[in-house]
N, C-alpha and C positions, 0 to 999 in steps of 0.2 A: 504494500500500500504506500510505503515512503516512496520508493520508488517513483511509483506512477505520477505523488504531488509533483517529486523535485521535475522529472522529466517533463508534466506540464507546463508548472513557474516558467523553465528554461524554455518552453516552446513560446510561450505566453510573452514572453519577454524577449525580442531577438539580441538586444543589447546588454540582458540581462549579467550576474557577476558571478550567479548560481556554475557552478560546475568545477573541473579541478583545470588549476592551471598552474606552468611548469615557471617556478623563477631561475633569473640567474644572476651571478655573482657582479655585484659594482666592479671586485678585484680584481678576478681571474678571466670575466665574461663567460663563462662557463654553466652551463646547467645544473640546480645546486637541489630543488626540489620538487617535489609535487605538492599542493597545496589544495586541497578540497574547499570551497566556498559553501553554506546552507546559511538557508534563513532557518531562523528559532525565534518564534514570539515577534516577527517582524525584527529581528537583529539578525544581521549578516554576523557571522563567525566563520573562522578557519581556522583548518589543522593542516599538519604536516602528515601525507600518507604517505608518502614514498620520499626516499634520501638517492640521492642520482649520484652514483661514486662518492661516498664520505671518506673524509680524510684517515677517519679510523671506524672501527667499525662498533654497532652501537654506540654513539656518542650520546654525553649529556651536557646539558647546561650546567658548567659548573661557574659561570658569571650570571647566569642569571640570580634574582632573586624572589623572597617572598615562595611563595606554593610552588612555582617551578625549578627553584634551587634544586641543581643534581638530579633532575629527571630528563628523562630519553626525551630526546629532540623528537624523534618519531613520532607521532602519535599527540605532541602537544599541540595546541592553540594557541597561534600565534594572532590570531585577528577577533578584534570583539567589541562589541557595543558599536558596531555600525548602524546607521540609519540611512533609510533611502530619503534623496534631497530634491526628487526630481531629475534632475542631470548626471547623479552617479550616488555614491555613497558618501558619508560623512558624520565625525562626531566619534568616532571610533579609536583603539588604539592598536596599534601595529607591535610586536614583537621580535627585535632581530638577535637570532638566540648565537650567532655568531660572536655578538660581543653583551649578550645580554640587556640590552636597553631598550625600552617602552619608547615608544612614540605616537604622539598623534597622528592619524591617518584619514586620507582621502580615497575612493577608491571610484575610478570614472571607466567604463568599457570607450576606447578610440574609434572612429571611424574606421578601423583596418580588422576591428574584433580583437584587439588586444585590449588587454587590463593594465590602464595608467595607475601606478600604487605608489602614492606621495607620506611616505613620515616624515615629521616635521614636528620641532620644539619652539614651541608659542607660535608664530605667526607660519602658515604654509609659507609665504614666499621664502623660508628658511628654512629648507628642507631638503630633499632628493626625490627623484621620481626613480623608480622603477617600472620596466616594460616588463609582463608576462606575459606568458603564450597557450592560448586555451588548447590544451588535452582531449583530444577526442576517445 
């Protein structure tokens, strides 16, 4: 039955944020994850399902902190308390468990079908964007 909602939402929605999509690295430019997008209660969240070559194997966050202190990258939630704005996503925080730090996050589908994914500390125009590439 989950199924079927999530595959409507994403039918329902052609520019939709729903579905899993592949990040990559600012450093390396390299393919680093798989990222599963769902709404819950009208909030966008994401986890991490799949790890694309890790540097080692099972890693954890050991810079993170709070509840995700030293647990498996795999499988955490990295994106939470999004809201739709109309135009894309927003009001959210982002997670980069590479070095540990929370960020506020935007989250817009491009014109091309990619996922523009902006953290940023106080104001967006101070921040980084990220491209991801939706997963079929």
């Amino acid at each position: 039955m989950t199924l079927a909602l999530l595959a409507t939402a994403s039918t329902a929605w052609p520019d939709s944020a729903l579905g899993r999509w592949q990040t990559v690295s600012d450093e390396t430019g390299k393919a680093e994850a798989i990222v599963e997008l769902w709404l819950e209660d009208e909030e966008l969240k994401g986890k991490i399902v799949q790890l694309l070559e890790p540097e080692e194997p099972d890693p954890i966050c050991t810079l993170c902190e709070g509840d995700r202190k030293d647990q498996a990258v795999l499988g955490m939630i990295i994106l939470w308390g999004m809201s739709a704005n109309g135009q894309g996503w927003e009001g959210g925080k982002i997670l980069d468990p590479n070095n540990g730090k929370v960020y506020r996050a935007q989250l817009r589908v491009n014109a091309e079908g990619q996922l523009e994914v902006r953290g940023f500390i106080g104001f967006a125009l101070l921040g980084r964007t990220q491209v991801w590439q939706r997963v079929e």
